[in-house]
C-alpha positions in Angstrom: -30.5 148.4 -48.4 -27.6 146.9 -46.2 -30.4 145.6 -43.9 -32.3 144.4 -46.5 -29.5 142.5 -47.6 -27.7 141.2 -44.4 -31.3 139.2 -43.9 -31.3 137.2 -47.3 -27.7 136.7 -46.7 -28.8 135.2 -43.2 -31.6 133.1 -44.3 -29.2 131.8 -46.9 -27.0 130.2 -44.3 -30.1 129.1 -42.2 -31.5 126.7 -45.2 -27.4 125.6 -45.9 -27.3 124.9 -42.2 -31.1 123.0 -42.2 -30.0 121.2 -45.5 -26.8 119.5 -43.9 -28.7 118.7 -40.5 -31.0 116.8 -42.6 -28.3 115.1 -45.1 -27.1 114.6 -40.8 -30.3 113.1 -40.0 -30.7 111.2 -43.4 -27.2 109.0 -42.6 -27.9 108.6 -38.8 -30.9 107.2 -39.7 -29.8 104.6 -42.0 -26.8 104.1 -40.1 -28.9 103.4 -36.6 -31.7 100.9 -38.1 -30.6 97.6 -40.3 -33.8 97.7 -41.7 -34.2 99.9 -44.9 -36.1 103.1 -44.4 -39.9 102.8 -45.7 -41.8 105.4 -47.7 -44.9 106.8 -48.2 -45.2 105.8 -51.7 -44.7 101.7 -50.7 -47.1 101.8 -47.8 -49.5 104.2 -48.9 -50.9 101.4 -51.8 -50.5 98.6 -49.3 -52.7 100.1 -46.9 -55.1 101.2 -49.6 -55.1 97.8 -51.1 -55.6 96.2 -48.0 -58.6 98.7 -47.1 -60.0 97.9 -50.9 -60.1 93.8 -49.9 -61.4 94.3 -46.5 -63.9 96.6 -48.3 -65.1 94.4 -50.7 -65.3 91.3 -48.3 -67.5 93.6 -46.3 -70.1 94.2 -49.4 -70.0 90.4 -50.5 -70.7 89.5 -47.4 -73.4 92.1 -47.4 -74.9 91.1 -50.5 -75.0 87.1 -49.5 -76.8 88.4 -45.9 -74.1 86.6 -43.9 -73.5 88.4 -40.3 -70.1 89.8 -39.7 -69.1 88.0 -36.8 -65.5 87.4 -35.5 -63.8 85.1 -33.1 -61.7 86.9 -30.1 -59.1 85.8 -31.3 -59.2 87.2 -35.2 -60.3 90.3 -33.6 -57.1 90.3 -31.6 -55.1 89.7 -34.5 -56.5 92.1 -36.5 -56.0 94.8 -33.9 -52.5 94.2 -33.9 -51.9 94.4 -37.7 -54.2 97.8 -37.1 -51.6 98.5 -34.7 -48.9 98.0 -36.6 -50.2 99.3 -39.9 -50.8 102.6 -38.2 -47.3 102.9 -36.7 -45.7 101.8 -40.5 -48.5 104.7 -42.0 -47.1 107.4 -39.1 -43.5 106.9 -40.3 -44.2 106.9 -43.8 -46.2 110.5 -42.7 -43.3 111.8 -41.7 -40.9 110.6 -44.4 -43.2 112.1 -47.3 -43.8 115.2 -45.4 -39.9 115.2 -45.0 -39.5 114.6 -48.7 -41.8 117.2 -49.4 -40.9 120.0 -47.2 -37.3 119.5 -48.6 -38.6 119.3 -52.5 -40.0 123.0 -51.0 -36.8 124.3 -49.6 -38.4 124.6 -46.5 -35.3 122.9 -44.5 -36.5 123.5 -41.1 -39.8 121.7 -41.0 -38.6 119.0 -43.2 -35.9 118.6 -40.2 -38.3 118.5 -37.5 -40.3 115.5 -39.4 -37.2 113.9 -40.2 -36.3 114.1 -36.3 -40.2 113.5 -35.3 -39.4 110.0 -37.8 -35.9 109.2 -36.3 -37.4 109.2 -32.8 -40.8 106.9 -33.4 -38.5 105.0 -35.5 -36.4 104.2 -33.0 -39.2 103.6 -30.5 -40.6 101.4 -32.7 -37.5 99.5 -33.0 -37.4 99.6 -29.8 -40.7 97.9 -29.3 -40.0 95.4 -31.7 -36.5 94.1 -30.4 -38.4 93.9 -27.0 -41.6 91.9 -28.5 -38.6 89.5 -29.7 -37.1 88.8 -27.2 -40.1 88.3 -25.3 -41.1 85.5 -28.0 -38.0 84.5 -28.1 -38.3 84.1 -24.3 -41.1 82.3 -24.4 -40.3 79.8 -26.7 -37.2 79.2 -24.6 -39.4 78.3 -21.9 -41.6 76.3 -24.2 -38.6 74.6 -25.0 -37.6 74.3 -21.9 -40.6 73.2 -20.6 -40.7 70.6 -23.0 -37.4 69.4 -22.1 -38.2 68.9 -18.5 -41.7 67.4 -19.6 -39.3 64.8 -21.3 -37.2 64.2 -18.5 -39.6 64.1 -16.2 -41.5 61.2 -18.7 -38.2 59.5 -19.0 -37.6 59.2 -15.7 -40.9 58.4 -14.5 -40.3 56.0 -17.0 -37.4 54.6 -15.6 -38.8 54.7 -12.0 -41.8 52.7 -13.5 -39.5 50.3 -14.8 -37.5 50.1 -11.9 -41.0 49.4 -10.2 -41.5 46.9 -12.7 -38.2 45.1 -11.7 -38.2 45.3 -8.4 -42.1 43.7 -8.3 -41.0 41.0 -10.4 -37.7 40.4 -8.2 -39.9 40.1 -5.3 -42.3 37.7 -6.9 -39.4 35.5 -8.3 -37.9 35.8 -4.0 -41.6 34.8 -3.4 -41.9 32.5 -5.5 -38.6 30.3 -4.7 -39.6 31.0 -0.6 -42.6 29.1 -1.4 -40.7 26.4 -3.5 -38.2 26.2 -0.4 -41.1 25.8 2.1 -43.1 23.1 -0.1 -39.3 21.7 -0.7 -38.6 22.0 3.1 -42.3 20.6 3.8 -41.6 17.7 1.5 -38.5 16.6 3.1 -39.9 16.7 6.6 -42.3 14.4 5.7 -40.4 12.3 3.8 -37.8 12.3 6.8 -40.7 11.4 9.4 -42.1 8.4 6.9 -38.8 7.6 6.4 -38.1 7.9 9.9 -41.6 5.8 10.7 -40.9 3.3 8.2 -37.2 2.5 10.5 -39.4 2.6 13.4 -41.7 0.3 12.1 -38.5 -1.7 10.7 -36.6 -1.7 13.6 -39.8 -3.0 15.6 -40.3 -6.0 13.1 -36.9 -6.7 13.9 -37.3 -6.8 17.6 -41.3 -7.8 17.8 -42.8 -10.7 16.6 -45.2 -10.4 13.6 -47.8 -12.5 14.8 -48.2 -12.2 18.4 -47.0 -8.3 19.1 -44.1 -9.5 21.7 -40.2 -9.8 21.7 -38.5 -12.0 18.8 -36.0 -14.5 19.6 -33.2 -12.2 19.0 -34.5 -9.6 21.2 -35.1 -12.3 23.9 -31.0 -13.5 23.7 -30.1 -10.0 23.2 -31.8 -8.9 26.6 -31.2 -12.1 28.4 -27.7 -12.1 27.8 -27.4 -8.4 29.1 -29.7 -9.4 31.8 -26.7 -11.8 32.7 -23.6 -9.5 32.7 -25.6 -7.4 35.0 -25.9 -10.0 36.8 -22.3 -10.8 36.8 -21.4 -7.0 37.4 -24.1 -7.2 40.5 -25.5 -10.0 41.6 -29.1 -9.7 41.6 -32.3 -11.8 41.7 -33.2 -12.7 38.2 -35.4 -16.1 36.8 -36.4 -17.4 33.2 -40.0 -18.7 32.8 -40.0 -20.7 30.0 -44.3 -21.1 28.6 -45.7 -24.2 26.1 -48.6 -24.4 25.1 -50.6 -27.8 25.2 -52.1 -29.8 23.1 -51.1 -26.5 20.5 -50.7 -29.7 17.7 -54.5 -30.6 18.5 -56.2 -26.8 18.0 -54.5 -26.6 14.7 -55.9 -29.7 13.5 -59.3 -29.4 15.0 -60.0 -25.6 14.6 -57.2 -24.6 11.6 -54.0 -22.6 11.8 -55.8 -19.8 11.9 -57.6 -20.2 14.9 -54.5 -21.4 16.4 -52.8 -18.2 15.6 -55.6 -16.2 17.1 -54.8 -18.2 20.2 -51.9 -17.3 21.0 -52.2 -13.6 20.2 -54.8 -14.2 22.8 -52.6 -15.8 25.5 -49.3 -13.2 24.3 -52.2 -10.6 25.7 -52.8 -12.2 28.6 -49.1 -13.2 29.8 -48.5 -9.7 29.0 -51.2 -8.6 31.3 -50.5 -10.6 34.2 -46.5 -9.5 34.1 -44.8 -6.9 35.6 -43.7 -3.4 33.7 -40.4 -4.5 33.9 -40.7 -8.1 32.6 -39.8 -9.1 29.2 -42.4 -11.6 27.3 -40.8 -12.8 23.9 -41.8 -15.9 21.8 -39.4 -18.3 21.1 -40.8 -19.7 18.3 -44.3 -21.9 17.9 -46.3 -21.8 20.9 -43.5 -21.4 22.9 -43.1 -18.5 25.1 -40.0 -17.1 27.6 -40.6 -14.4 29.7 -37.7 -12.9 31.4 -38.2 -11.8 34.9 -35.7 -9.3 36.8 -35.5 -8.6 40.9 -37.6 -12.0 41.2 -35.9 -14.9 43.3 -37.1 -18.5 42.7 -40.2 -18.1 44.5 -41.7 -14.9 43.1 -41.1 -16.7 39.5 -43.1 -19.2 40.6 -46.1 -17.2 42.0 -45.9 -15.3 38.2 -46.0 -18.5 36.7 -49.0 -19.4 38.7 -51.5 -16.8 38.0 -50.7 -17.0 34.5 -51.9 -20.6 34.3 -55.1 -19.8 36.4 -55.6 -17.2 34.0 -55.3 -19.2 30.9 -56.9 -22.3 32.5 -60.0 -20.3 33.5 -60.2 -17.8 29.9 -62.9 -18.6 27.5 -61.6 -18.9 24.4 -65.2 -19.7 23.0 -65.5 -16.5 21.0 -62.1 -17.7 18.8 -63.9 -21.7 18.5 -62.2 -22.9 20.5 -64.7 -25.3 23.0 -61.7 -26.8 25.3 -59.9 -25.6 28.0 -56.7 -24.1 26.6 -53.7 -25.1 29.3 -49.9 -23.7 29.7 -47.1 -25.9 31.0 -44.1 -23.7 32.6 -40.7 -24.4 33.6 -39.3 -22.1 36.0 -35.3 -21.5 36.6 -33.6 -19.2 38.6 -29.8 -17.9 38.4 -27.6 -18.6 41.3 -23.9 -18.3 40.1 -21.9 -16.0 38.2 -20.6 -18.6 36.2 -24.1 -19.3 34.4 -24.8 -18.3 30.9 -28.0 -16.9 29.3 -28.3 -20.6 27.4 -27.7 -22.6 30.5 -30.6 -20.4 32.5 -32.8 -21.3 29.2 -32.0 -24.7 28.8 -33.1 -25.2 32.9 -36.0 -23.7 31.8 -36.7 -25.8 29.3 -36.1 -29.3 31.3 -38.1 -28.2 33.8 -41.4 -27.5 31.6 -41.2 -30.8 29.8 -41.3 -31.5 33.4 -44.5 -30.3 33.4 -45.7 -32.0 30.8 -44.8 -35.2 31.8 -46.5 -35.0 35.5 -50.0 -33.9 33.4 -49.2 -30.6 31.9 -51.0 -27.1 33.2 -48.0 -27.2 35.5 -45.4 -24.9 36.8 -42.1 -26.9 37.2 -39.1 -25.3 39.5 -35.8 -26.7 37.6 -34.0 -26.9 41.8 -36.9 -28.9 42.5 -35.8 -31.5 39.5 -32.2 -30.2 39.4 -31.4 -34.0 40.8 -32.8 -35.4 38.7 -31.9 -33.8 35.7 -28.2 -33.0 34.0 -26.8 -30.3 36.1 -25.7 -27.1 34.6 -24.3 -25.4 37.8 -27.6 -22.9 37.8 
C-alpha cells in the first residue's frame, strides 16, 4: 500500500515539475523571439486556403486545356514560399501538439515539442536574420555600386569636359598662331614693298627717268666728293662734259619722241664704252657729264674718243632716224687743290662749245684752249 502510494505521490511531482519547465519554456520563448509565437490554428487555414486556390487554378486550367507551364523563375519562387510554408506548418506542429499534450496532462511530451519548437524556432530565426543581412548586403553593394557608377559618370564627365576645354584652348592657340603668321606674313611683305617702293624712290631720286643714268644731283653730289678726295689725296681725276648735235633738228624732224628714244640710246652706249668705275649722269637736255676717276688728261681724251666713233658710226635707223647722230665733248682735267667741282664743270663746258664751234663731233681738251679762254686756275 505504502508502495502503491509513494509512486502516485512521485508521478505527482514529476507532472508539477514538467508543468513549470513548460510555463519555463513558454516565457523563454516569448522572451527570445520579437516576433509573436504562431499557432496551428492561424496557419493551418492559410495553408489550406492556399492549397484550395492553387487547386482550383489547376482544374480551370484543366478544363480550358491550357498547359501548365512555368518560367524558372516562378518555379524558384514558388519553391521558396514551399520552403517556407513548410518550416511555418513544422512549428505550428509542434505548438498544437504542445497545446495538446498539455490539455492531456501529459507534461513530458508536451515539453519535448515545446523544446523540439524553441530549437527550429530559433534556427529559423536564425536563418532569417542571416538571409537579411545578406539582402541587406546586397543592396548595400547595389547601392554602392551605383554610387561609384555615378562617380565614375561624373567624372568621366568632367574629364570629357576637361577634354572639351582643353581641345578648344588648343584650337583658339591654333587659331591666333595662324593669325600671327598671316599677320607676321603680311607685314613682311608690306615691309619689302614698302622697302621696294624707297628703293625705287630713292633711285628716282638719284637716276634719271628718261634715260636710266645719274640725275643732276647725284652728278654734284659725287663730283664734289670726287673733289675732297682729291684734296685729301691728290689723284688723277677729269670731267667729260657730252652734247648732242643738231638735238634741236631730230625733235623737229622726227618728234620728241624719237628724240627721247635717242638719247636712251646713246645713255646705253656712253655707258657701255665707260669704265665700271666711271659715273655717267645727264645734266639736263641732251647734255651728258661723265665723271672719270684715276684718268689724267690724256686717258679722258682717249674715252672721249671711242665714244664719238661709236656714236658717229651707230645706226640709229631702227629709231627713224636717217642721219648720222654726232657728240661734241669737252674734256677738263683737275690740277690743283684749290679747284672746285663747278670750276672743273664749267672747263668742261667751254671746252665742248669748243667743239662745236671748230665743226662739232669733236673732243675739245680745256689746257689746249685754256689761253684762250677765262682761266679758272684748273
Amino acid at each position: 500500500m505504502k508502495s502503491i502510494l509513494q509512486v502516485s505521490k512521485n508521478r505527482k511531482v514529476k507532472g508539477v515539475l514538467i508543468s513549470i519547465l513548460f510555463i519555463f519554456f513558454n516565457v523563454q520563448s516569448f522572451a527570445l523571439s520579437s516576433l509573436p509565437l504562431i499557432s496551428a490554428q492561424e496557419v493551418t487555414p492559410q495553408v489550406s486556403n492556399n492549397q484550395v486556390s492553387t487547386d482550383a487554378k489547376q482544374k480551370d486550367l484543366a478544363q480550358q486545356g491550357l498547359p501548365k507551364k512555368k518560367s524558372p523563375q516562378k518555379q524558384v519562387m514558388l519553391a521558396l514560399e514551399k520552403a517556407k510554408l513548410s518550416q511555418i506548418e513544422k512549428l505550428a506542429r509542434h505548438l498544437s501538439l504542445a497545446e495538446q499534450y498539455a490539455a492531456e496532462n501529459k507534461f513530458e511530451l508536451a515539453y519535448l515539442e515545446k523544446k523540439a519548437y524553441i530549437k527550429k524556432y530559433r534556427l529559423y530565426r536564425k536563418t532569417k536574420h542571416k538571409d537579411m543581412i545578406a539582402k541587406l548586403t546586397k543592396t548595400y553593394e547595389v547601392d554602392e555600386k551605383n554610387t561609384v557608377n555615378e562617380v565614375l559618370k561624373s567624372r568621366n564627365a568632367v574629364k570629357l569636359l576637361r577634354v572639351t576645354q582643353i581641345k578648344e584652348e588648343q584650337k583658339k592657340q591654333l587659331d591666333y598662331f595662324i593669325w600671327i603668321i598671316i599677320l607676321s606674313l603680311i607685314f613682311i611683305l608690306l615691309f619689302f614693298k614698302q622697302l621696294k617702293v624707297r628703293q625705287t624712290l630713292i633711285k628716282l631720286a638719284k637716276t634719271d627717268v628718261l634715260t636710266g643714268v645719274a640725275n643732276r644731283n647725284t652728278l654734284f653730289r659725287h663730283g664734289q666728293r670726287l673733289v675732297k678726295k682729291y684734296i685729301a689725296q691728290p689723284f688723277d681725276f677729269s670731267v667729260l662734259l657730252l652734247d648732242l648735235d643738231y638735238f634741236k633738228r631730230i625733235n623737229d624732224n622726227y618728234g620728241h619722241q624719237v628724240g627721247d628714244q635717242a638719247l636712251i640710246t646713246i645713255a646705253e652706249l656712253i655707258n657701255e664704252t665707260m669704265r665700271s668705275r666711271d659715273i655717267l649722269a645727264r645734266l639736263g637736255g641732251e647734255e651728258f657729264v661723265a665723271l672719270l676717276p684715276f684718268a689724267d688728261e690724256n686717258k679722258a681724251k682717249a674715252i672721249a674718243m671711242r665714244i664719238t666713233e661709236k656714236i658717229s658710226q651707230y645706226d640709229f635707223s631702227s629709231l627713224g632716224i636717217n642721219e648720222k647722230v654726232t657728240l661734241s665733248i669737252g674734256v677738263a682735267s683737275m690740277k690743283k687743290k684749290s679747284t672746285s667741282f663747278d670750276d672743273i664743270l664749267h672747263g668742261a663746258d667751254l671746252a665742248m662749245y669748243q667743239a662745236k664751234k671748230q665743226g662739232r663731233n669733236k673732243v675739245i681738251s680745256y689746257q689746249s684752249i685754256a689761253s684762250l679762254e677765262e682761266r679758272r686756275g684748273i
